[in-house]
MMTF fields as JSON, N, C-alpha, C and O atoms, coordinates in Angstrom:
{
  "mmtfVersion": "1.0.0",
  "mmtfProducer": "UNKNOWN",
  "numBonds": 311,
  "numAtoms": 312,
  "numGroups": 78,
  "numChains": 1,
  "numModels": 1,
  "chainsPerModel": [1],
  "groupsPerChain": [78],
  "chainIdList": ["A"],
  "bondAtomList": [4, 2, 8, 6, 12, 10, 16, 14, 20, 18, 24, 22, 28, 26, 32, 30, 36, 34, 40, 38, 44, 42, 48, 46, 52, 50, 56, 54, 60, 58, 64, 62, 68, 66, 72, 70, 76, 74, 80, 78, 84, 82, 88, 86, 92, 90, 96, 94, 100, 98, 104, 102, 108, 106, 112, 110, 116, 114, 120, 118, 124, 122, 128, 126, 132, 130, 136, 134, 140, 138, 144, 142, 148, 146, 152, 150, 156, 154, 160, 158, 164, 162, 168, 166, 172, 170, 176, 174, 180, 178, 184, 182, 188, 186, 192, 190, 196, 194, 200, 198, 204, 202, 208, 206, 212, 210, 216, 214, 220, 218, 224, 222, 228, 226, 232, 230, 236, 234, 240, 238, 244, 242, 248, 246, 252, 250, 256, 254, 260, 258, 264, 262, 268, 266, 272, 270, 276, 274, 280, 278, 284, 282, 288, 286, 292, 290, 296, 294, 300, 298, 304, 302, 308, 306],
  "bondOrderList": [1, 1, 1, 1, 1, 1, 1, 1, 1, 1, 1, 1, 1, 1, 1, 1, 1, 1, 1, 1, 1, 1, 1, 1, 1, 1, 1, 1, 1, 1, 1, 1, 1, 1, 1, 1, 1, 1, 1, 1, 1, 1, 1, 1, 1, 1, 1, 1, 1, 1, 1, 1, 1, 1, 1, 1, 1, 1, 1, 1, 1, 1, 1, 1, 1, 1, 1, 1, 1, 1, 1, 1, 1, 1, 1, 1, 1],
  "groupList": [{"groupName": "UNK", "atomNameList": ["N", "CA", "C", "O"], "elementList": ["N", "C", "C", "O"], "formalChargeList": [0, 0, 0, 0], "bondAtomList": [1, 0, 2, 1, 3, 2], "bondOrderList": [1, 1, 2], "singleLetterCode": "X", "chemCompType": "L-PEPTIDE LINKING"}],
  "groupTypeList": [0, 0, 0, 0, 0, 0, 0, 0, 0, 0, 0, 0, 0, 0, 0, 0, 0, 0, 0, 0, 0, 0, 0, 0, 0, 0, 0, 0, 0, 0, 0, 0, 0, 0, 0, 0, 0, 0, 0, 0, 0, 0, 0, 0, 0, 0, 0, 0, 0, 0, 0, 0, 0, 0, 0, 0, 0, 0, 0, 0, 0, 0, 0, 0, 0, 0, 0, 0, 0, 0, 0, 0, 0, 0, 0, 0, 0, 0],
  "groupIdList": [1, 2, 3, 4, 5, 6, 7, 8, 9, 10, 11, 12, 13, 14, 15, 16, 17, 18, 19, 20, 21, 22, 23, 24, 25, 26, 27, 28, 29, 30, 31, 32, 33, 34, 35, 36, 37, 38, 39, 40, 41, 42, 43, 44, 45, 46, 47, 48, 49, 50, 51, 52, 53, 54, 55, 56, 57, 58, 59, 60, 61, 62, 63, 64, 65, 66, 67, 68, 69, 70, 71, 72, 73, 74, 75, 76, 77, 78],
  "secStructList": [7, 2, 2, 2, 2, 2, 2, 2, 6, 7, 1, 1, 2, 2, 2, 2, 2, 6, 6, 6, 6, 2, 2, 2, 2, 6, 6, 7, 7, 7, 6, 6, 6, 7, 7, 7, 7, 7, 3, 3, 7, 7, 7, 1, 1, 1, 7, 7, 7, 7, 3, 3, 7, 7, 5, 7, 7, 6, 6, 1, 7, 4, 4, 4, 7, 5, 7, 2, 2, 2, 2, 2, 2, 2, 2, 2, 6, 7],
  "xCoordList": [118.288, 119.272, 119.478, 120.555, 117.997, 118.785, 119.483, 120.586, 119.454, 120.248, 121.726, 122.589, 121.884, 123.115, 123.941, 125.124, 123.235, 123.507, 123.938, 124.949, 122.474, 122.804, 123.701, 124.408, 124.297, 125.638, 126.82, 127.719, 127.216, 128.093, 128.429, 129.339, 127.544, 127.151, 128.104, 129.316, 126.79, 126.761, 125.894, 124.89, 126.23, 125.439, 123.894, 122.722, 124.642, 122.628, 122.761, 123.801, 121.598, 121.178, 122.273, 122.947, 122.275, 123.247, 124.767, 125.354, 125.279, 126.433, 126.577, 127.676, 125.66, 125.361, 125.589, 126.497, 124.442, 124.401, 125.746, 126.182, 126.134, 127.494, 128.754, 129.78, 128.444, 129.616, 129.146, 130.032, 127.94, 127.601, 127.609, 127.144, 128.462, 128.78, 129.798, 129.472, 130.499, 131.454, 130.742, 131.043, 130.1, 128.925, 127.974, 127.465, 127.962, 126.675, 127.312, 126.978, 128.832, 129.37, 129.413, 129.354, 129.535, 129.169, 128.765, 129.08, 127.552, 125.783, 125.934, 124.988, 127.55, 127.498, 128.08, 128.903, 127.668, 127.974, 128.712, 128.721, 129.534, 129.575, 130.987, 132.151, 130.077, 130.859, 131.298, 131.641, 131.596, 131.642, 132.363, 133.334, 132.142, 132.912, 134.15, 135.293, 133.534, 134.519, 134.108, 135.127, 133.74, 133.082, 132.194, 131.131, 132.587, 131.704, 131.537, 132.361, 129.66, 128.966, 127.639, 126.652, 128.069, 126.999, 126.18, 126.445, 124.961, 124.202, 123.273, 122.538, 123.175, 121.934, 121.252, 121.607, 119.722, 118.423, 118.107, 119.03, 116.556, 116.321, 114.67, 113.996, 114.382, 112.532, 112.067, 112.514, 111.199, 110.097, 109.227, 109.167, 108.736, 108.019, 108.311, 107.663, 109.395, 110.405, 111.896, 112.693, 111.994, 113.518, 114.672, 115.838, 114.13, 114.723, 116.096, 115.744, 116.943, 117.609, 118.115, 118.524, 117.962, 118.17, 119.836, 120.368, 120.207, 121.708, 121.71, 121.299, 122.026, 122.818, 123.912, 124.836, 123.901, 124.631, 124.579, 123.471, 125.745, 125.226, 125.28, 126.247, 124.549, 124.822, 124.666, 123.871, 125.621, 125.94, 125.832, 126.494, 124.864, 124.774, 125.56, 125.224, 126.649, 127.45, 126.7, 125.714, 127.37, 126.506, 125.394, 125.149, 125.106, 124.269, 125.087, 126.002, 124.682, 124.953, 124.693, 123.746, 126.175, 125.912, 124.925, 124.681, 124.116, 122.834, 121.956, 120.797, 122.035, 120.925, 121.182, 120.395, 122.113, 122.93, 121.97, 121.363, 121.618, 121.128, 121.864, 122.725, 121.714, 122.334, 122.395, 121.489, 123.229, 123.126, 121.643, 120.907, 121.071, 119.976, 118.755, 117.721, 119.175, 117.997, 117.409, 116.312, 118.809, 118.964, 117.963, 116.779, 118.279, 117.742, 116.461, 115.988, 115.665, 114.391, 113.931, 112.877, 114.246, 113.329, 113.425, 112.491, 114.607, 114.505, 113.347, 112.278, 113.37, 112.504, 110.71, 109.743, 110.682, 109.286, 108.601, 107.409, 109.802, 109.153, 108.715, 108.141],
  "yCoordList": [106.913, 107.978, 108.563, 108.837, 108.73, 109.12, 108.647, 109.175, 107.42, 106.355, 106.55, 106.57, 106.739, 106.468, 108.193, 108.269, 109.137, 110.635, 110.661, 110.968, 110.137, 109.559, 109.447, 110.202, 107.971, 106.762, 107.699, 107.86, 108.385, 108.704, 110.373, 110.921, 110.963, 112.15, 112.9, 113.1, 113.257, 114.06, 115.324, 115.25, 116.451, 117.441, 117.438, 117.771, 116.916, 116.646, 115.661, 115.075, 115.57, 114.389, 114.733, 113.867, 116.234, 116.563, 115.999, 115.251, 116.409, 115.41, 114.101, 113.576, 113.516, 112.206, 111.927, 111.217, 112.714, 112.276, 112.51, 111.953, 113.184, 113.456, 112.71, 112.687, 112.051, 110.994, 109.651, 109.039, 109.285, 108.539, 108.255, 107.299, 109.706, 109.797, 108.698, 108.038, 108.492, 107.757, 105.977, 105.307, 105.484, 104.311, 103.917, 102.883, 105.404, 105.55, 105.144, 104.132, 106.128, 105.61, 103.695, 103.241, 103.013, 101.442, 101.17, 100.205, 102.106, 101.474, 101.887, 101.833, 102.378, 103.34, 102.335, 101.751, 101.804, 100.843, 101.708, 101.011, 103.172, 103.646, 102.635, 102.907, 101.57, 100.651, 101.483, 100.687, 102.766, 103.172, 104.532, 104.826, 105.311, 106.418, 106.107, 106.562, 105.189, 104.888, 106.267, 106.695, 106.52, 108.044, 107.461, 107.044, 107.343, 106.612, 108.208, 108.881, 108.326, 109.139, 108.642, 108.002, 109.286, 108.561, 109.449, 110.617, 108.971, 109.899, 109.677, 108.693, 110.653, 110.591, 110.992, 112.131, 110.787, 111.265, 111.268, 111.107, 111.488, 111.894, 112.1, 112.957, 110.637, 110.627, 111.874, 112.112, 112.521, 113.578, 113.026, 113.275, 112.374, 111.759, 110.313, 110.154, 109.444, 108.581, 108.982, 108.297, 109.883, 110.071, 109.367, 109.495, 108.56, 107.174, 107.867, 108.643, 107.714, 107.715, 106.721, 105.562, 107.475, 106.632, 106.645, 107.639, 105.684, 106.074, 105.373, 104.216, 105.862, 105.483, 105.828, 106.29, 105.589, 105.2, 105.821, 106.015, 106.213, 106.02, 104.983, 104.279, 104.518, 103.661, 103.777, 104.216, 103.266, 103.21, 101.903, 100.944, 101.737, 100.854, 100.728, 101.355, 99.616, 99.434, 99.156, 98.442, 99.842, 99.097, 101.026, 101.448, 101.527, 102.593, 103.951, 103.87, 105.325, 106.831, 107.438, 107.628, 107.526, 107.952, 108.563, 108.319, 109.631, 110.583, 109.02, 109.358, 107.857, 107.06, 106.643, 105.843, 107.121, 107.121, 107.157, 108.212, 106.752, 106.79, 107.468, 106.865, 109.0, 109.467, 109.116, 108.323, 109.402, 109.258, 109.912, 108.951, 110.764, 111.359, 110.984, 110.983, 110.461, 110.017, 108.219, 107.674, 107.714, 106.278, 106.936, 106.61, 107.67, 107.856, 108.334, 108.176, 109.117, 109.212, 107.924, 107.568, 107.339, 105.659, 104.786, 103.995, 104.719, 104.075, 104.702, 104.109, 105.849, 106.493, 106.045, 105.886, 105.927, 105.995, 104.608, 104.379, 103.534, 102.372, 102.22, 101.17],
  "zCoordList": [121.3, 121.259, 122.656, 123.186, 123.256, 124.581, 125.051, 124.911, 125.895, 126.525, 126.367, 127.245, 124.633, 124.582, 124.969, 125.302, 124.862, 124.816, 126.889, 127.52, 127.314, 129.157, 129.25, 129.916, 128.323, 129.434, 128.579, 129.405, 127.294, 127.431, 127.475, 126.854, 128.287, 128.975, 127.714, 127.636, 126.64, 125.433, 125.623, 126.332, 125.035, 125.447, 124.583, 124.762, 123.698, 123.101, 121.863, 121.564, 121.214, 120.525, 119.205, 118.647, 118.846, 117.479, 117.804, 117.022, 118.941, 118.852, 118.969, 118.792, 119.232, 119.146, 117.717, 117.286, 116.809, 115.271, 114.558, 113.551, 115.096, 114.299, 114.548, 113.868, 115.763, 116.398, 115.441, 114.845, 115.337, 114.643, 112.93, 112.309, 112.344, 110.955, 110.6, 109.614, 110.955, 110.517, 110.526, 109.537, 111.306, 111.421, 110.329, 109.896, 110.038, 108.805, 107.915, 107.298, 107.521, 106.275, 105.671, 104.529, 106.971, 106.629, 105.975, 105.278, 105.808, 105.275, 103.61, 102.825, 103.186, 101.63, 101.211, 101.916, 99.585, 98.54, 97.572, 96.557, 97.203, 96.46, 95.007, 94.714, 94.536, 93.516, 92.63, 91.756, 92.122, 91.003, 91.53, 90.832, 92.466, 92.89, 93.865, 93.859, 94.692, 96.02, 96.915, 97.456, 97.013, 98.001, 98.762, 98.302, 100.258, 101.061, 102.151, 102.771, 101.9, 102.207, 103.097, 102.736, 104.631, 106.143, 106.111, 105.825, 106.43, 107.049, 107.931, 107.848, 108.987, 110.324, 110.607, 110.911, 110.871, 110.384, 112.056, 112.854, 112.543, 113.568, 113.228, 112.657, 114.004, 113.648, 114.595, 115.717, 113.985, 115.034, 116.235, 117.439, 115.578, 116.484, 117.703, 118.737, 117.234, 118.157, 118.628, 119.269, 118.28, 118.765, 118.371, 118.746, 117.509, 116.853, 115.862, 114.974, 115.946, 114.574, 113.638, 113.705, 112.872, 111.403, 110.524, 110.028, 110.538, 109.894, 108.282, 108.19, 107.428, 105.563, 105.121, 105.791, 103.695, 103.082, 101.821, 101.32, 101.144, 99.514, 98.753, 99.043, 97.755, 97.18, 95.179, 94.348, 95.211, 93.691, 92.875, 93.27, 91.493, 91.249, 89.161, 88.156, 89.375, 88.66, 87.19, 87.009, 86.292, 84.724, 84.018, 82.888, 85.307, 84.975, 85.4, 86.219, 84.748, 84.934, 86.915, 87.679, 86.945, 88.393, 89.065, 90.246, 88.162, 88.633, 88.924, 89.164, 88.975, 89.233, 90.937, 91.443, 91.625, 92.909, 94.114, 93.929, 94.939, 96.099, 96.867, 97.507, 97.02, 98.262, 99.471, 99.725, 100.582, 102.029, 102.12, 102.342, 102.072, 102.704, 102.437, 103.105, 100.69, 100.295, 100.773, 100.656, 101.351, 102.221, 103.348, 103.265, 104.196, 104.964, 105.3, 106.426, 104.061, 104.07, 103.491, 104.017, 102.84, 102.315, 103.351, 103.477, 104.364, 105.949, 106.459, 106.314, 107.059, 107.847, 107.198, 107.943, 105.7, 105.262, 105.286, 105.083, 105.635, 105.987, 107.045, 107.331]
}
């Protein structure tokens, strides 16, 4: 994240994450809503960020939905 915050002289890592919302949305499968929902996480300890998705799985009750955030804490916990 730094690097990229450096080369395209960003004032900090949050606008970074937020330039990067629309990237995240990629990572969303929503088969059943069509609501494509990004999201960007930010390890504590690497500086690393993490980008998702929502995802929706066809045949079952939407509450079974993988949020963007919740993409992004099951990235981060691997």
């Amino acid at each position: 994240a730094r690097a990229l915050i450096d080369r395209f002289d960003l004032a900090s890592t949050r606008d970074l994450m937020l330039l990067l919302l629309d990237t995240a949305q990629a990572f969303a499968r929503p088969l059943i809503s069509d609501f494509h929902v990004g999201a960007v996480g930010l390890e504590s300890e690497t500086g690393n960020l993490i980008l998702g998705g929502n995802v929706e799985f066809p045949g079952t009750h939407l509450g079974n939905t993988l949020h963007g955030e919740g993409f992004v804490f099951t990235r981060a916990m691997n």
